[in-house]
C-alpha positions as CSV (number, residue, x, y, z in Angstrom):
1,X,-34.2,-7.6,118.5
2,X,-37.3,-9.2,120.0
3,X,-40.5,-7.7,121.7
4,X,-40.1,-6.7,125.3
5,X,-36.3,-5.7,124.3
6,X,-35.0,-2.6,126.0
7,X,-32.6,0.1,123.8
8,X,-30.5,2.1,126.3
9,X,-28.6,4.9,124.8
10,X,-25.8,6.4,127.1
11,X,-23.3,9.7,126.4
12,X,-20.1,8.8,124.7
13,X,-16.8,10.1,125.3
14,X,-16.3,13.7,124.7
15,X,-14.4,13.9,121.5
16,X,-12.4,17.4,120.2
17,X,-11.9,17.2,116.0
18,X,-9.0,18.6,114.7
19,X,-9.2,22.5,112.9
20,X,-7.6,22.6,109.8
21,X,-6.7,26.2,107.9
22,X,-9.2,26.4,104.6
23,X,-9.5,29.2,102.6
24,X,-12.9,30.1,101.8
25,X,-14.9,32.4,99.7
26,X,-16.9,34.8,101.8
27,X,-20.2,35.6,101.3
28,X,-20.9,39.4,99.9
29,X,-23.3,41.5,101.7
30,X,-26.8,41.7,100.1
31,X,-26.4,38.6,98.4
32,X,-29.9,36.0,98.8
33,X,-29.8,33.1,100.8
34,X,-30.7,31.4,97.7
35,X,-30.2,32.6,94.4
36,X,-32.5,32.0,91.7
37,X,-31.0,34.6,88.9
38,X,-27.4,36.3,88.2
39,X,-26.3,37.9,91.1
40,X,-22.9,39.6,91.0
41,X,-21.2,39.9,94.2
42,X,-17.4,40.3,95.0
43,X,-17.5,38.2,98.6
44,X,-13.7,37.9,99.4
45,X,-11.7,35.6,100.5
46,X,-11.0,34.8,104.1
47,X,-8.5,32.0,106.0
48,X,-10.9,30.1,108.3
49,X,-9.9,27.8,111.0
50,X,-12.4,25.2,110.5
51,X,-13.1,21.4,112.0
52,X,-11.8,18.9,109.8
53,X,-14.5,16.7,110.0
54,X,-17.7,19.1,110.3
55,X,-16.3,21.7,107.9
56,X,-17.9,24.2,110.6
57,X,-16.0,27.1,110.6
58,X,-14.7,28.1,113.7
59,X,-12.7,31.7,113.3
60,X,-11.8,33.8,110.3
61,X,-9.2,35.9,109.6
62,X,-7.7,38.2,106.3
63,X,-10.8,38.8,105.1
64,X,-10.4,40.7,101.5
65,X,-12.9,43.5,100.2
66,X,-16.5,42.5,100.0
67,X,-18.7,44.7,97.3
68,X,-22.6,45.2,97.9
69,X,-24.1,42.1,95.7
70,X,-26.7,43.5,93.0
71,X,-28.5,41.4,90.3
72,X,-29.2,42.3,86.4
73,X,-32.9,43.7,86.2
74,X,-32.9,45.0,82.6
75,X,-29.6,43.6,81.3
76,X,-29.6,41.3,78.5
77,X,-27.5,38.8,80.4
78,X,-28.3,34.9,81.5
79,X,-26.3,31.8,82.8
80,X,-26.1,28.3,81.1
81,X,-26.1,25.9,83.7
82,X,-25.8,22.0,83.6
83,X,-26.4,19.4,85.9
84,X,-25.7,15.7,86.8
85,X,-22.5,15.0,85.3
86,X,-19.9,14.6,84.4
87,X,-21.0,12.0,81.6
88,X,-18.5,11.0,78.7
89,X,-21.5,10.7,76.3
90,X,-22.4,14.1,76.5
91,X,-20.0,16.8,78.5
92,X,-17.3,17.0,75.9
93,X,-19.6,17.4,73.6
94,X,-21.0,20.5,75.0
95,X,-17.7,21.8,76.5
96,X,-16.9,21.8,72.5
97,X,-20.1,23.6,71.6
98,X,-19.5,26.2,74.4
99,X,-16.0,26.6,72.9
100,X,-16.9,27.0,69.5
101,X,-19.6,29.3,70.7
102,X,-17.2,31.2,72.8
103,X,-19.1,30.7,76.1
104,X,-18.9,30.3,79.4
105,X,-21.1,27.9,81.6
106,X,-21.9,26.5,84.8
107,X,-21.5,22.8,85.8
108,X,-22.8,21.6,88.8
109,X,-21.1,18.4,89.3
110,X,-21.7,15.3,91.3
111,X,-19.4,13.7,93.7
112,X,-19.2,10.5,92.6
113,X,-18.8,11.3,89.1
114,X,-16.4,13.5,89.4
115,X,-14.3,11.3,91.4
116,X,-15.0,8.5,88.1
117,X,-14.5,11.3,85.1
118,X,-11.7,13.7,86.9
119,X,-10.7,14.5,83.5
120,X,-13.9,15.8,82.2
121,X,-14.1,18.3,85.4
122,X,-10.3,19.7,85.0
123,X,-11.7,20.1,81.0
124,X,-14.5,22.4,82.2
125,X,-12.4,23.7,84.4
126,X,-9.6,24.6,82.2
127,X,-11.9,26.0,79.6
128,X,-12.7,29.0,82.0
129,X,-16.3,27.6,83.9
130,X,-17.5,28.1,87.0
131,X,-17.9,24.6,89.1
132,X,-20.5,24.3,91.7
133,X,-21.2,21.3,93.9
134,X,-23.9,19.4,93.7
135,X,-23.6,16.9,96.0
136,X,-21.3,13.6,96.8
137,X,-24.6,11.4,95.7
138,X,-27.4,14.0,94.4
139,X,-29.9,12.3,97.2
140,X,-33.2,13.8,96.2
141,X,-34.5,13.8,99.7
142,X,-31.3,15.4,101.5
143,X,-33.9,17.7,103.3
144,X,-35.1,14.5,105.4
145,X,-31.4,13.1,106.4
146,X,-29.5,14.0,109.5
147,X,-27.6,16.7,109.8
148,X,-24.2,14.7,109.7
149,X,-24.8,13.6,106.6
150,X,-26.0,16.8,105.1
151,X,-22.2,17.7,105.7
152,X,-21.2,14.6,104.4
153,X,-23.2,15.2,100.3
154,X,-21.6,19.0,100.8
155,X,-18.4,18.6,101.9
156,X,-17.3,15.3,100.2
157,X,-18.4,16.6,96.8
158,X,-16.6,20.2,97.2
159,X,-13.5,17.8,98.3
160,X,-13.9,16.1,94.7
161,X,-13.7,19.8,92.8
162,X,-10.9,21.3,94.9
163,X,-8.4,17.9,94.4
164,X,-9.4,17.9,90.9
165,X,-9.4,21.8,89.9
166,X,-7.2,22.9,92.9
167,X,-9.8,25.8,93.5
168,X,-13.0,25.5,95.9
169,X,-16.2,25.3,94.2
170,X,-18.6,28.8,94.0
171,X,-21.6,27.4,94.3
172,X,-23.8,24.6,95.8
173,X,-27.0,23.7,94.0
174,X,-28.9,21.7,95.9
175,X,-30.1,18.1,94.1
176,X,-33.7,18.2,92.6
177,X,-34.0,22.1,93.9
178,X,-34.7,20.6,97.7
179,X,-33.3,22.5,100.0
180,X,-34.6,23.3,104.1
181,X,-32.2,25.9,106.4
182,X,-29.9,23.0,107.5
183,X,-28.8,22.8,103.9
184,X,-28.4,26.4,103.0
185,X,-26.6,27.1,106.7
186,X,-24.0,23.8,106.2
187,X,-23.7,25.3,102.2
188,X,-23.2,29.3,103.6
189,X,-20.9,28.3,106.6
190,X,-18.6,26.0,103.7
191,X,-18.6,29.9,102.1
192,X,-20.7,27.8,99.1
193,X,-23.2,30.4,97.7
194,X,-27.0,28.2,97.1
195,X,-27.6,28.3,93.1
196,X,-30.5,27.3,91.8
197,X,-32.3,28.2,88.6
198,X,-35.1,30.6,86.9
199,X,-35.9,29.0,83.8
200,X,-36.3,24.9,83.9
201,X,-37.0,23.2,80.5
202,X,-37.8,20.0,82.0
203,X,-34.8,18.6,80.0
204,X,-34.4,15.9,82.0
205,X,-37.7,14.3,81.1
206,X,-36.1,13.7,77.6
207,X,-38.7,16.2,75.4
208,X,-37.9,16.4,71.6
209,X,-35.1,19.1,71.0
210,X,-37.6,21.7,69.4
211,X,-39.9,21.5,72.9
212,X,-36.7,22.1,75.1
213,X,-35.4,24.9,72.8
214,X,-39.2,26.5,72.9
215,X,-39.5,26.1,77.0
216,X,-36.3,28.0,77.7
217,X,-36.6,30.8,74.7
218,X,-40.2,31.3,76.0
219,X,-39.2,32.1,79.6
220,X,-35.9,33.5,79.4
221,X,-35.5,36.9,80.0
222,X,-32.2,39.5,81.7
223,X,-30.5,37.8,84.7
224,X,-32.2,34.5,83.9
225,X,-30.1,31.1,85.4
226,X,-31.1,28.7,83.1
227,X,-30.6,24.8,83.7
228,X,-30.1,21.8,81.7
229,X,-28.4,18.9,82.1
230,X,-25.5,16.9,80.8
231,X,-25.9,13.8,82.7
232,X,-27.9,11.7,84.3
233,X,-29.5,9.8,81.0
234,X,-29.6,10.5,77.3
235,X,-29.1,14.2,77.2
236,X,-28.9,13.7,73.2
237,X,-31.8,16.1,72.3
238,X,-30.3,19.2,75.1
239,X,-27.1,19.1,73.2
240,X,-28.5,18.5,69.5
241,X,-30.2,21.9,70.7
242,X,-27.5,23.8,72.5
243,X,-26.0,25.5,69.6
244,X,-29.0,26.9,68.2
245,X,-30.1,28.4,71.5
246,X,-27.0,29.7,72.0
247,X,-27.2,31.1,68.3
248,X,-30.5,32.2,69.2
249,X,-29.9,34.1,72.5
250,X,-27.1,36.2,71.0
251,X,-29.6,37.0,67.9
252,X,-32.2,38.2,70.5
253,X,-29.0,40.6,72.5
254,X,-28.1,37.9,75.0
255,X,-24.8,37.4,76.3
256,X,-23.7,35.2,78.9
257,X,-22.3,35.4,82.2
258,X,-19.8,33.5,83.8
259,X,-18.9,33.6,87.2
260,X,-15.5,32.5,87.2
C-alpha cells in the first residue's frame, strides 16, 4: 500500500455453516461464571445441534437432571491442578506420584501439546483425571483477539481432548488467568465450565522446592483449587515436592477431589 491508497470493504456472500449433533455437558444451576474453588455440581448432559464451525449452539434437546451446584466451605477437601503440558520430562512423572499417592488431579492441557504427546493425555486420562482445556496455543492475551479466534484456542483444543480421550473436556481454564465475557460466553455456550485457581505458588517462576511447598501449605485451606504446573519449563523442583505436599495435606485432614 502507498499514501493516498483507498481500502474499500464490501459485504460478502451470505454463507449458512453446517449444524452438527454434539453432546455437551450442561451447566448446573447456581454454578459461578468462573470458578475459583471446588464447586460440585451435577449439570447433565444435553444433545445440542450446534454450527460446525462456530461451536455456537443452536438448539438443545434430552437434557438429563441438573442438581443445585454448592461449594465446600468447611470441608477438608482441595483440587491438584496442573498446567501447560503435556511434557514428557515431567507428566509421567507426576501421573506416577499421583498413583502411588492414590490421587486424583486436574490437567489442563494445551492444544498443541496434546496433539504432539496424545499418549501422555490418554495416560491421565486412563488413570481416572479430569481434563480441562486450556487452549489450542495458551495466547496470554486472548482477551485482546477477535472473537473468531477466541472460538478457534477453545474449540481446537477441546477437539484435541475428545479425539484423544473420546470424552469432552469439563473444564476451560483460561491461559495466564485472562479471561473478559467473550471468553467465558464462547467457554459456557461449548457447555466448558471456566476453572481457575485459589491458591498460586508461583511455580512457574522456578522457586526452590521448599518455597513452592511453603506458598501452597500457607494458603490452602477447604475447597481450595490449587495450581501448579507440569509443563512449560523445568518443573523439576514442583515435582521433587509433590509427594511431600501430598503427604502433608493428608497429615493436616486433606483429601482430594476429583471431578471426574
Amino acid at each position: 500500500m502507498r499514501a493516498g491508497d483507498r481500502i474499500v470493504v464490501k459485504d460478502g456472500p451470505d454463507a449458512t455453516e453446517k449444524i452438527v449433533s454434539r453432546r455437551v455437558q450442561g451447566l448446573g444451576p447456581g454454578l459461578p461464571p468462573v470458578e475459583d474453588r471446588i464447586w460440585i455440581s451435577a449439570g447433565g448432559t444435553e444433545e445440542a445441534q450446534v454450527g460446525e464451525r462456530s461451536g455456537e449452539i443452536v438448539s438443545r434437546s434430552g437434557t438429563s437432571a441438573a442438581a443445585e451446584a454448592a461449594h465446600f466451605e468447611t470441608g477438608m477437601v482441595v483440587a491438584l491442578s496442573f498446567d501447560d503440558g503435556p511434557d514428557p520430562r515431567w507428566t509421567p512423572t507426576i501421573l506416577q506420584i499421583l498413583k502411588d499417592e492414590n490421587v486424583k488431579a486436574t490437567f489442563c492441557t494445551i492444544g498443541y501439546l496434546a496433539q504432539r504427546h496424545p499418549e501422555l493425555v490418554k495416560a491421565e486420562f486412563d488413570a481416572g483425571h479430569t481434563l480441562c482445556d486450556h487452549s489450542m496455543h495458551h495466547i496470554l492475551n486472548l482477551p485482546a483477539r477477535p472473537h473468531p479466534q477466541i472460538i478457534d484456542e477453545v474449540d481446537q483444543a477441546a477437539d484435541v481432548i475428545r479425539n484423544i480421550s473420546g470424552e469432552n473436556p469439563l473444564f476451560y481454564r483460561p491461559p495466564g488467568g485472562n479471561l473478559n465475557q467473550d471468553i467465558i460466553d464462547t467457554a459456557h455456550q461449548r457447555g466448558l465450565r471456566v476453572l481457575k485457581w485459589g491458591v498460586d505458588p508461583k511455580d512457574y517462576t522456578k522457586p526452590p522446592a521448599p518455597v513452592i511447598l511453603a506458598r501452597i501449605e500457607a494458603k490452602v485451606g477447604p475447597g481450595a483449587v490449587i495450581l501448579m504446573h507440569d509443563g512449560g519449563g523445568d518443573r523439576s523442583q514442583t515435582v521433587s515436592m509433590l509427594r511431600q505436599l501430598i503427604d502433608d495435606l493428608k497429615r493436616r485432614g486433606f483429601t482430594f477431589y476429583n471431578w471426574q
